[in-house]
N, C-alpha and C positions, 0 to 999 in steps of 0.2 A: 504494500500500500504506500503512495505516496506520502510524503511529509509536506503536511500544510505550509511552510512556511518555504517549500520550492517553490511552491508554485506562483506564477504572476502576478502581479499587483495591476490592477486597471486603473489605471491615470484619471481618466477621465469617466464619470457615468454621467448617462442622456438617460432619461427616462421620460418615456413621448407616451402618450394613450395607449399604443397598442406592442409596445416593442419598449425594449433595453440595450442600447450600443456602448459598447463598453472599449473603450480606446486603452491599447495597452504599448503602442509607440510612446517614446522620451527618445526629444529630442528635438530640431530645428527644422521641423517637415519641408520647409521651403527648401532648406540646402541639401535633403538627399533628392528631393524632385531633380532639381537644379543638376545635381550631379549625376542621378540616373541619364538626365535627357542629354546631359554633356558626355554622356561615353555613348550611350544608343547615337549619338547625332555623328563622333566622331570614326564610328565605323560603319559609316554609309560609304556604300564602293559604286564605282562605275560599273556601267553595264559591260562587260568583255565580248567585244567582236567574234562570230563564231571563229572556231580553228577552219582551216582550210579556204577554199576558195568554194565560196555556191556558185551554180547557175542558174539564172535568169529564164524559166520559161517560156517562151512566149508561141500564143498559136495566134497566124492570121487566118480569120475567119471571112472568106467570101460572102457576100453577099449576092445570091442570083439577078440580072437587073429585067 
């Protein structure tokens, strides 16, 4: 059995009509956003050219006059 005092402390409690949200982050929510979207942003790659050389299809299609 767990030992009561492992267990989490919730920072914050909301208690709304129908529900209980209970916030168990500490800390400066804004700077790991920030720094989530600054390494997701810093590895955005370009698109790579396929390998090899493609070809071009092309069908001319007649038209009867």
């Amino acid at each position: 059995m767990e030992d009561v005092n492992d267990s989490p402390r919730a920072v914050k409690v909301e208690e709304h009509s129908r529900c209980v949200i209970l916030t168990y982050f500490q800390g400066d929510i804004n700077a790991m956003v920030d720094a989530h979207f600054s390494r997701a942003l810093s590895k955005v790659c370009k698109a790579k050219p396929p390998m090899g050389k493609t070809k071009k299809i092309r069908k001319m299609i007649k038209v009867g006059e």
